[in-house]
C-alpha positions, 0 to 999 in steps of 0.5 A: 232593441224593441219592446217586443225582443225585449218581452221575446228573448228567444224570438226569431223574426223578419228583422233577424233574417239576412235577405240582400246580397249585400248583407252576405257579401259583406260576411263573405269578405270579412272571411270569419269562418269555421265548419266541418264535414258538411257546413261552414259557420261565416260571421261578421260584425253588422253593428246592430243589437242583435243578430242575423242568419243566412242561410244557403242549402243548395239544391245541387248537395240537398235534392228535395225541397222537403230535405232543404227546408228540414235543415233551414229549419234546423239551423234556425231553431239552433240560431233562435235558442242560442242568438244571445252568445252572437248579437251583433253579429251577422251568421251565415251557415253554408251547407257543403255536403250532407251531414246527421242532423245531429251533427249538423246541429253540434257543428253549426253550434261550435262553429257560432261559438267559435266565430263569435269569438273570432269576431270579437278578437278582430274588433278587441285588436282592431287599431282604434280611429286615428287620433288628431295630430296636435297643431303647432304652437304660434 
């Protein structure tokens, strides 16, 4: 990691946001997720040091842009408090329906918990590289 998250634990910057399509569709395939009521919690393994989030609130389940950036704004202070329980991992919370923002908050972070674990199970029981076959003797 940089020097900078080093000094800043709990920061949530530019390098911990996920942008491309690419990146959430890799979550999407690796199919870890939990949720509740009106959020799902998808996870996956990214590789790096640290952890992503994606975020999608659709304007279809959350009319205002004022209601929407509320509950991105919620999601990711409860990401940057508690990123150190998923590093190496990739988050990306999906609104499905509208929800207390207590709620909210209580589902998004079991459902972490529990997709971290997931994860980390699939990565604990994965085989490992295949090994060289031996070369016969002459």
């Amino acid at each position: 990691m940089s020097a900078y998250s080093d000094k800043h634990p709990f920061a949530y910057g530019r390098l911990k946001k996920m942008r491309k399509t690419d990146e959430f569709s890799s979550v999407f395939r690796f199919r870890c997720a939990r949720g509740g009521g009106g959020l799902d919690v998808l996870a996956a393994a990214n590789g790096l040091d640290y952890a992503r989030l994606g975020l999608i609130v659709p304007k279809k389940i959350i009319a205002t842009a004022v209601a929407r950036n509320r509950v991105k704004r919620l999601l990711r202070e409860g990401f940057r408090l508690n990123q150190g329980e998923a590093a190496g991992l990739d988050v990306v919370a999906r609104v499905k329906g509208k929800m207390p923002e207590a709620d909210l908050m209580r589902t998004f972070l079991a459902g972490l918990r529990q997709c971290a674990q997931c994860v980390r199970a699939r990565d604990d029981s994965a085989p490992s590289a295949p090994r060289a076959l031996p070369t016969e003797l002459q």
